[in-house]
C-alpha positions as CSV (number, residue, x, y, z in Angstrom):
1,X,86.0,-21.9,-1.4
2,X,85.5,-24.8,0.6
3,X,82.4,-25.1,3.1
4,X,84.9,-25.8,5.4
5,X,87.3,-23.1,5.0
6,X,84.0,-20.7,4.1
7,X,83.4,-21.4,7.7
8,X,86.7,-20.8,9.1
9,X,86.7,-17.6,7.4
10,X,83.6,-16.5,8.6
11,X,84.8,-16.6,12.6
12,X,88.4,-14.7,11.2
13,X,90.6,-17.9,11.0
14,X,92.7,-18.6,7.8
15,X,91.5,-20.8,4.9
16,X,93.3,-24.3,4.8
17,X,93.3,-24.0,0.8
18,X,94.3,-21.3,-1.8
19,X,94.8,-20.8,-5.2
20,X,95.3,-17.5,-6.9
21,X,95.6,-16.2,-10.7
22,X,97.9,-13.0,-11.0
23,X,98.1,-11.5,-14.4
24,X,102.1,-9.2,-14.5
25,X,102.4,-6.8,-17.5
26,X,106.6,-6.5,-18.4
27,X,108.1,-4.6,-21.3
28,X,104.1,-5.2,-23.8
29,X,103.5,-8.8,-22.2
30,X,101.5,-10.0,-19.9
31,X,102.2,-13.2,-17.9
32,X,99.1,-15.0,-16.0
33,X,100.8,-17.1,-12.4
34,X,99.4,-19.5,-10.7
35,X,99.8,-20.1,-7.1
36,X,98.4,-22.7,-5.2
37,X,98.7,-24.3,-1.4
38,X,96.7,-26.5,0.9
39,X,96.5,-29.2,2.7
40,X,97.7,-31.4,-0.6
41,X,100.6,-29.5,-1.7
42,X,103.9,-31.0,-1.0
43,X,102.7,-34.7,-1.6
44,X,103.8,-36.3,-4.7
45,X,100.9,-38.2,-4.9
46,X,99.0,-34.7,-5.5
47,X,102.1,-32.4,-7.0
48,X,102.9,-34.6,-10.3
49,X,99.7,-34.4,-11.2
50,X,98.6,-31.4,-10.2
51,X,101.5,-30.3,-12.4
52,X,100.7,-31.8,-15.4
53,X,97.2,-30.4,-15.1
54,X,98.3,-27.3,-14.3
55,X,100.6,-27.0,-17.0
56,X,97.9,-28.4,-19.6
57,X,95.6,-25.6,-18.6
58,X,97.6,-22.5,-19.0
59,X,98.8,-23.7,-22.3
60,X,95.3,-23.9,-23.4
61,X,94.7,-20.1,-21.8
62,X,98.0,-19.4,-23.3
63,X,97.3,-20.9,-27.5
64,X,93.6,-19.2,-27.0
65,X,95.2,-15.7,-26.0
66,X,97.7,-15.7,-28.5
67,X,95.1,-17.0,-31.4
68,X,92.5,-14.2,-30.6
69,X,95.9,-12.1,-30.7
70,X,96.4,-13.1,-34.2
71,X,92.9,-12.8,-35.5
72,X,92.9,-9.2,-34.2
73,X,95.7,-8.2,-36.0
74,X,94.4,-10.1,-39.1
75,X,91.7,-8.6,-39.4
76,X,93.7,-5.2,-38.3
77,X,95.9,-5.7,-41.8
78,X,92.9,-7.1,-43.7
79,X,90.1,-4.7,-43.3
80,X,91.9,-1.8,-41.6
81,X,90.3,1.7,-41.2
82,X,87.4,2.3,-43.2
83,X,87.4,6.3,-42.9
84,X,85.6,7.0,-39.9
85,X,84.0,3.8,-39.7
86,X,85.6,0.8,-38.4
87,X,85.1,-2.9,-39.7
88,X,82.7,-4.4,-36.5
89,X,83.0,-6.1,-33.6
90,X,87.0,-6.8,-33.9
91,X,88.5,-4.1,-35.0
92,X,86.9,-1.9,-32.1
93,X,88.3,-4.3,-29.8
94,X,91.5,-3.2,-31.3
95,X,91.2,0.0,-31.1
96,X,90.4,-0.3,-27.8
97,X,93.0,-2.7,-25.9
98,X,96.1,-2.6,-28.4
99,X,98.8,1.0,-29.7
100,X,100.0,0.9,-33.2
101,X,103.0,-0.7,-31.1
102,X,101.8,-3.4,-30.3
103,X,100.6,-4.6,-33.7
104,X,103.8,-5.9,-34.3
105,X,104.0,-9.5,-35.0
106,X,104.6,-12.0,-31.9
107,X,103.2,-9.5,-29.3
């Protein structure tokens, strides 16, 4: 936040700026939104670039979500189960955030 809209806050007014990250889960995927406004927004002199960085960002959170995706499930097929103990680190991480469902390749 801004020291000037930290301010404004502080005495109950509205912040001048915003920009929010909301994650929406629909039918096993997740989509992460970006919203943004301010004093900037609605200028093309800020908007096309903005853009462009924008978009170069969440493609990078994008590729690095899908790729430790992949890994996960890698080592999933590789290593598996090993009785009652589990291969370290990743494959608890499985066991913990994904259903057999969601294993499948491309989720």
């Amino acid at each position: 936040m801004l020291p000037g809209d930290f301010e404004r806050v502080q005495h109950g007014m509205r912040a001048s700026d915003a920009w929010g990250f909301y994650l929406r889960r629909k039918d096993g995927w997740t989509r992460l939104i970006a919203r943004g406004s301010g004093g900037a927004v609605g200028h093309v002199t800020f908007d096309m670039p903005h853009f462009v960085r924008e978009q170069k960002m969440m493609r990078g959170i994008r590729d690095r979500a899908e790729q430790m995706r992949r890994d996960q499930v890698h080592a999933f097929v590789r290593y598996g189960y090993q009785g009652e103990q589990q291969i370290p680190a990743v494959s608890s991480k499985i066991a913990e955030n994904a259903s057999p469902s969601a294993l499948a390749v491309g989720r």
